[in-house]
C-alpha positions in Angstrom: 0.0 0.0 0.0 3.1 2.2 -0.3 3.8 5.2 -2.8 0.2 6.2 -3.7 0.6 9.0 -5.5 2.1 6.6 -8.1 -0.7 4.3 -7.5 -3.5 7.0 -9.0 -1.3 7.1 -12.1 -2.0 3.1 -12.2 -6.0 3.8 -11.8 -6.5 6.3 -14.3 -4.7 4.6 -17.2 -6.8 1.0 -15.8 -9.9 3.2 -16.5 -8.5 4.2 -19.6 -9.1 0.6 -21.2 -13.0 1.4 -20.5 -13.4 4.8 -21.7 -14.6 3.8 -25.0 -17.7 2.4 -22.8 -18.1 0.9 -19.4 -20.5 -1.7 -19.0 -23.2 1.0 -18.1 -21.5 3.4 -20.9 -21.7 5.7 -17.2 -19.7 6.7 -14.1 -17.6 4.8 -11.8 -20.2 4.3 -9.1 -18.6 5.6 -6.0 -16.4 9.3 -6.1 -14.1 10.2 -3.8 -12.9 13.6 -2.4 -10.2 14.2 -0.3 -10.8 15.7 3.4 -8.1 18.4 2.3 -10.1 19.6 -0.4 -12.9 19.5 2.0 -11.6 21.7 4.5 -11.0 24.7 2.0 -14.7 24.9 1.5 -16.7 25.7 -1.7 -18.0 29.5 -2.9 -21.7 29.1 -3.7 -21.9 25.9 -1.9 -25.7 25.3 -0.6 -26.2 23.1 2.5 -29.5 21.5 2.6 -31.1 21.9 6.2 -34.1 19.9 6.2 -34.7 20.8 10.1 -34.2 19.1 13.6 -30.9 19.4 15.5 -27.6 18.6 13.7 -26.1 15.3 15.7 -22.8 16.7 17.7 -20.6 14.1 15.5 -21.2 16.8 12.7 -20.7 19.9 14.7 -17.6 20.5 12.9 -18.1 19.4 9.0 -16.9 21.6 6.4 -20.1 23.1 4.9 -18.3 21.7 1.6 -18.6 19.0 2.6 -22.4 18.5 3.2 -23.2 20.0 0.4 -21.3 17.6 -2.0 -22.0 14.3 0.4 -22.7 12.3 -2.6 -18.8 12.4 -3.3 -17.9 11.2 -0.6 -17.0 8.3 1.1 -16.6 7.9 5.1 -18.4 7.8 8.8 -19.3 11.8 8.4 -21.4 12.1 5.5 -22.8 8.4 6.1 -24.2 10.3 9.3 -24.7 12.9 7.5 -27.4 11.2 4.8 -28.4 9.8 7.7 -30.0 12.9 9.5 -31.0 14.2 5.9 -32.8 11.2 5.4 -34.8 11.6 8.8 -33.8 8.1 10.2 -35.9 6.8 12.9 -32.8 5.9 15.1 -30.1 8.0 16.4 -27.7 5.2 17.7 -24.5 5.5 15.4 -24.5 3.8 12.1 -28.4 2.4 12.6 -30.0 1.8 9.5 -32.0 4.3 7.9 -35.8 3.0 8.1 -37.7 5.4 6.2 -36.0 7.6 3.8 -37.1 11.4 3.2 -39.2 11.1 0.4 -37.3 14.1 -1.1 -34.7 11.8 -2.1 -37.0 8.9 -3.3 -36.2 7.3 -5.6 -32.4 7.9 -5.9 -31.7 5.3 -2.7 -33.7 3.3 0.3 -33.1 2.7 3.5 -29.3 2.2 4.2 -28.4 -1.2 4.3 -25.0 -2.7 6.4 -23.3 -5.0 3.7 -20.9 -6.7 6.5 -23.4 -8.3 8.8 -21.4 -8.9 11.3 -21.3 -12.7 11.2 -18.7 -13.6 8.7 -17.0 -9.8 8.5 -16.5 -7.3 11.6 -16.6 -3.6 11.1 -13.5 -2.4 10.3 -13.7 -2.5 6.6 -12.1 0.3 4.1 -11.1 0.6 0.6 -14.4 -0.4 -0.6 -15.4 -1.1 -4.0 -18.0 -1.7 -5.9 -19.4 -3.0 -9.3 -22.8 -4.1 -10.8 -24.0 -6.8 -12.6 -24.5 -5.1 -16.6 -26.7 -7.9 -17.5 -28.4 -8.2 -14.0 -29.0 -5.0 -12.6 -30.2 -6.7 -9.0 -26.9 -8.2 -8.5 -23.3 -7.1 -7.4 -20.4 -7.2 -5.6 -17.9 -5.3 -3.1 -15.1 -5.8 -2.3 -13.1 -4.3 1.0 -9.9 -4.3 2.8 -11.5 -6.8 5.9 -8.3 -7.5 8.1 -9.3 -11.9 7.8 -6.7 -14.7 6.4 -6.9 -13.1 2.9 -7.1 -9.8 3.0 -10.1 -8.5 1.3 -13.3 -9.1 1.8 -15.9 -10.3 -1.2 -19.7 -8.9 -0.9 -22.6 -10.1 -2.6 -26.6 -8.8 -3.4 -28.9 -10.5 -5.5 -31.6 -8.0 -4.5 -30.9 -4.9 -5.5 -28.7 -4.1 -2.7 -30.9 -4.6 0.0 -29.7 -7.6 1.5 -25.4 -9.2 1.4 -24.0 -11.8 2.4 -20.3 -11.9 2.8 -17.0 -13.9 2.5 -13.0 -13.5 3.5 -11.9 -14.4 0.0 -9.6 -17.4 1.4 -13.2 -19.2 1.2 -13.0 -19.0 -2.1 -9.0 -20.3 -2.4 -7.2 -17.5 -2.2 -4.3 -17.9 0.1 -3.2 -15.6 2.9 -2.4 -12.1 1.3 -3.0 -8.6 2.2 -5.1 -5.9 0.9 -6.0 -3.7 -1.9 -8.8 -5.5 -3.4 -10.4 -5.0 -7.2 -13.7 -5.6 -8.4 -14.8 -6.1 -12.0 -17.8 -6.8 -14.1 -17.6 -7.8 -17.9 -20.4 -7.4 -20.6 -21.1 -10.8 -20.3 -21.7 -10.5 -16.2 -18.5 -12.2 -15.9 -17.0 -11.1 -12.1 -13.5 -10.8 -11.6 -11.3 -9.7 -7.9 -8.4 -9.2 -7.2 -6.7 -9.3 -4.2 -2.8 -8.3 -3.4 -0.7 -10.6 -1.6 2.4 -9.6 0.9 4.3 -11.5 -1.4 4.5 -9.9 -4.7 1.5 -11.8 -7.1 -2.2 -10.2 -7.5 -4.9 -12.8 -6.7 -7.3 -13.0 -9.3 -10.8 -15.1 -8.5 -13.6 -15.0 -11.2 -17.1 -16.2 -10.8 -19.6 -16.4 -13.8 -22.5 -17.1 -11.9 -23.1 -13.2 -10.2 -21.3 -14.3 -7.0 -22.6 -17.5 -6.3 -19.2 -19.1 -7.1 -15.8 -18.4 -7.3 -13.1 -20.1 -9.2 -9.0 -19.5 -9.2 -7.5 -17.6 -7.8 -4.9 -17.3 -10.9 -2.4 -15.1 -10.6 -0.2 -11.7 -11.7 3.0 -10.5 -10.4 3.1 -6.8 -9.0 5.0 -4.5 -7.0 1.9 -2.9 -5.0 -1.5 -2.4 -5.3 -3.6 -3.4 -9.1 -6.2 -2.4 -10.6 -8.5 -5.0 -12.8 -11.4 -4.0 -15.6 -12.8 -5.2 -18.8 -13.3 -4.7 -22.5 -16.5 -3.9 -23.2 -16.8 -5.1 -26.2 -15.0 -8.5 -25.6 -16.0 -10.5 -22.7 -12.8 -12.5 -22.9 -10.6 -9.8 -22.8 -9.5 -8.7 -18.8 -6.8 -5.8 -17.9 -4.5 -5.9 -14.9 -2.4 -2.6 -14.5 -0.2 -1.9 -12.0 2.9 0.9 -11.3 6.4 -1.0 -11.5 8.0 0.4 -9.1 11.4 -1.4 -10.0 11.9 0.3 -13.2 10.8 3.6 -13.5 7.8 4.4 -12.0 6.3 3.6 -15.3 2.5 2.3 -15.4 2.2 -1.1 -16.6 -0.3 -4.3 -17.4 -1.5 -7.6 -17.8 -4.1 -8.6 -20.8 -6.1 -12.0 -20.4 -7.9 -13.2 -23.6 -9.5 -15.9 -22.3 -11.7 -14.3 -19.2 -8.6 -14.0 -16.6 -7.8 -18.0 -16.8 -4.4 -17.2 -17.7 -2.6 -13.8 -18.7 0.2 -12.7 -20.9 3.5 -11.2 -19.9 3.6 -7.3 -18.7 3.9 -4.8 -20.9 4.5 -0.9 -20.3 1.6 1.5 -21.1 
């Protein structure tokens, strides 16, 4: 998890490969702004107050910040939508049980992906991807501190229920961190998972979750990133930064839906 500046070089040129047309021909579904941005604040920026005391957790959070919630990801504007949304609790991350109708139908009720039972709660560096020709399906993926690593999430319902996994239940031996999620045109799945010994995990599932197989495997010196041609199902990307050369970006290309991959090449 070292060197990230280098790192972001590695995720835009991975989103590259899709920018012809991700499976959605949208957005990456999650954005994310740093806190340092956040603290400078925003001219114009309009903070909606839809009444009833601020909870003292958000006393101090940069007007910026509430105003562009939707771009980010962490415990303050999770609270945050929270009170917007007029939950019926106030105990710390409850679930929202009936959303403002202001915001219907953009989202529900808030829904904890790591019940508990098979994951605790000290996820982060969550991702997530949904099923192009299943819209009620997807997965996450998150750092989740168990034998493997990285955590694997699945919903078959639209998000409103998950059940969830340490990826070593699905073969993947003890690693680290860092994990990848992928969907191809085909609703292919593909994660990846970085080990504390050099190779990238890869574990693939053509059944929306239900099943995993792999892992196989990629050398790199730190974190990857994975993603898919949308226009060839076969066809998986691995890119990466090499940090024993030059800094230089480079990548892995699978032609046969991540069973095996081809040497690296610089991008």
């Amino acid at each position: 998890m070292a060197k990230r500046k280098l790192y972001a070089s590695a995720t835009l040129l991975a989103g590259a490969f899709v920018a012809l047309g991700m499976m959605f021909g949208a957005q990456p579904a999650i954005q994310a702004v740093s806190a340092a941005s956040a603290s400078t604040g925003g001219a114009g920026a309009t903070v909606p107050k839809p009444g009833g005391p601020l909870p003292p957790a958000l006393k101090d959070m940069p007007d910026y910040m509430k105003a562009n919630h939707g771009k980010f990801d962490n415990a303050l504007t999770a609270l945050y939508e929270q009170w917007l949304a007029e939950a019926t609790t106030k105990s710390w991350g409850a679930p929202v049980q009936a959303p403002n109708k202001a915001f219907s139908p953009l989202y529900g009720a808030d829904v904890r992906m790591s019940n508990g039972n098979l994951l605790g709660s000290g996820q982060n560096e969550f991702q997530i991807d949904v099923n192009p020709a299943n819209n009620l399906n997807a997965i996450g993926t998150s750092n989740d501190g168990g034998v493997a690593g990285v955590g694997v999430f699945r919903t078959t319902d639209g998000g409103a229920t998950w059940t969830s996994r340490d990826a070593s239940a699905y073969g993947v031996p003890s690693s680290c961190c860092d994990p990848g999620v992928a969907y191809g045109p085909d609703g292919h799945v593909y994660v990846t998972i970085l080990s504390t010994s050099g190779p990238t995990y890869i574990i693939r599932s053509s059944d929306g979750g239900a099943t995993w197989t792999g892992p196989s495997q990629v050398t790199t010196s730190d974190r990857s990133n994975v993603t898919t041609d949308p226009s060839n199902p076969n066809i998986v990307y691995i890119t990466y930064t090499d940090f024993t050369g030059a800094g230089r970006i480079k990548g892995y290309k699978s032609t046969d839906g991540g069973v095996t991959f081809g040497p690296s090449f610089f991008i």
